[in-house]
C-alpha positions, 0 to 999 in steps of 0.5 A, a space after each residue: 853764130 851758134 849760140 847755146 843758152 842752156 849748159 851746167 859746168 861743174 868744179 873739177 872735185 864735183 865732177 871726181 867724186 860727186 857723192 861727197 855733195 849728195 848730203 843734205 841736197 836730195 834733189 842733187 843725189 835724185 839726178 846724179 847719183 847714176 854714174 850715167 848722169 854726166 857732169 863736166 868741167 868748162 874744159 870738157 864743155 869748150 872741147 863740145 863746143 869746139 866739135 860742134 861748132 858752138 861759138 858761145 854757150 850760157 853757162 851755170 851751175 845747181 839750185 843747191 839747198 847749202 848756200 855754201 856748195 851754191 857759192 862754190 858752184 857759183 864762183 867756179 862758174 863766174 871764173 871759168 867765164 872770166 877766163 874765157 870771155 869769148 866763149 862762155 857766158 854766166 849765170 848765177 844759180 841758186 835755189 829759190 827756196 834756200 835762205 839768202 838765196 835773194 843775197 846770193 843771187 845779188 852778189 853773182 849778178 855784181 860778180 859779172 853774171 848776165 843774169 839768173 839760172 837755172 832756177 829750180 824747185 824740184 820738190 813738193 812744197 807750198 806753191 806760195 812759199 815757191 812764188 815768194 822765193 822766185 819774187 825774190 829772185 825777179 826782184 834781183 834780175 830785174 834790178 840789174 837788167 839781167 836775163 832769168 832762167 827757169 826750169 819748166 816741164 809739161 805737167 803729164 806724161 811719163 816721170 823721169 829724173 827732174 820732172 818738177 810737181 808745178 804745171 804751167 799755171 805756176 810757170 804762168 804767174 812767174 812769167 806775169 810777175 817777171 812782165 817786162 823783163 827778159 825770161 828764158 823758160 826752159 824746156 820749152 816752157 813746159 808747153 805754156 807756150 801754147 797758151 799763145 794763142 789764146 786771145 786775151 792777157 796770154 799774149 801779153 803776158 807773155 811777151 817777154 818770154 822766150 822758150 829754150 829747146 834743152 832736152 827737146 829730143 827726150 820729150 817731144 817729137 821733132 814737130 814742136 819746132 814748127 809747132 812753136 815757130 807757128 804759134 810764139 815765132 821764131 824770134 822767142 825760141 832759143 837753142 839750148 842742149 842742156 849739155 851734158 845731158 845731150 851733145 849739140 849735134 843732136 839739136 842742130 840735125 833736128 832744127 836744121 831738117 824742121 822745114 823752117 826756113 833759114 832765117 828762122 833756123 838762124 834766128 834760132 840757133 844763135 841770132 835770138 840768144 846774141 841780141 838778148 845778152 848783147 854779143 856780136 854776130 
């Protein structure tokens, strides 16, 4: 089984005319205002899917500052996995920042959400104020036995479109306040991975941590794959395409031709993501 644990869906009118939703949400006009940047429907990923032989996908919206849009994007994504059970599975997105961001979050976990993503804070803020508002969101997963989510990236290198202003120390203290709780950071965790091998605390810490691959192929050679099996294992590496932005296909060429062996590619591309949100092989 293929298991994809990183997509974004969008409503229909989101994907026919997005600058109505640039309005007070900075952050979303910054990644979509590009008619190169893609948003798709949940018909238009399962189509995906169905090419590259994805059996499920993990599915979710935006981090909106409106909580009304966040709603909106939130009940679309929740009816598209109603609809198809089988396929897809929900997330509820929020932005940790927003007001009633906790309250939102409780009422998609109650609606049927697995859990809690893509959660994000793209702006400059007061770290502490970004702690509480994640704290906040910990609370409410870890309530409802639910998987969390979270954008990372690595904190040098080139600027691109949703390179977010936190370096691993903040993705560090979220994955100790989350201890024992089940938390997905992606883009392999903006390289607080390889904090692994550090002897003491690290290594606990991160026990419970899982690093996905979305957007893999646009920042890191192809040798993180071994580099990570190496030193996290490659029962806490979890295929994700970050789909729209790039088609599965590509993944799988680059993990399927990593030398890893076949049971960690099979661990990686679906058996990992099917025991954490508990759906059969």
């Amino acid at each position: 089984m293929r298991v994809d644990v990183h997509t974004h869906i969008a409503p229909p009118a989101m994907v026919q005319d997005r600058s109505q939703f640039f309005d007070g949400e900075p952050i979303f006009q910054w990644l979509y205002e590009s008619p190169k940047a893609r948003l798709v429907t949940a018909e238009s990923l399962l189509e995906a899917m169905d090419r590259d032989e994805i059996h499920r996908s993990v599915v979710f919206g935006f981090p909106w500052h409106n909580i009304e849009t966040a709603k909106r994007h939130n009940d679309y994504v929740l009816e598209a996995a109603s609809r198809h059970p089988s396929r897809l599975i929900p997330m509820g997105c929020v932005n940790p920042l927003s007001k009633d961001a906790d309250r939102e979050a409780q009422r998609c976990l109650q609606a049927g959400a697995r859990g809690l993503g893509e959660l994000a804070v793209y702006e400059n803020c007061p770290i502490d104020a970004a702690i509480a508002g994640y704290q906040a969101l910990i609370d409410c997963c870890r309530s409802s036995g639910g998987v969390m989510l979270v954008h990372a990236n690595e904190p040098i290198g080139h600027a691109y479109p949703g390179k977010a202003p936190f370096g691993v120390e903040f993705y560090y203290e979220i994955a100790r306040r989350a201890e024992g709780m089940p938390l997905i950071l992606a883009h392999w965790g903006g390289g607080l991975g390889f904090y692994g091998l550090l002897k003491k605390e690290v290594p606990e810490v991160l026990a419970h941590v899982y690093f996905d691959t979305a957007a893999s192929p646009y920042v890191y050679r192809q040798d993180i794959y071994a580099a990570m099996v190496r030193i996290v294992g490659p029962d806490k590496i979890l295929f994700g395409s970050d789909y729209p932005l790039l088609a599965p296909a590509r993944y799988l060429r680059e993990i399927e031709s990593a030398d890893l062996g076949a049971e960690a590619v099979q661990a990686i591309v679906g058996g990992n993501a099917s025991r954490l949100f508990g759906v059969e092989m």
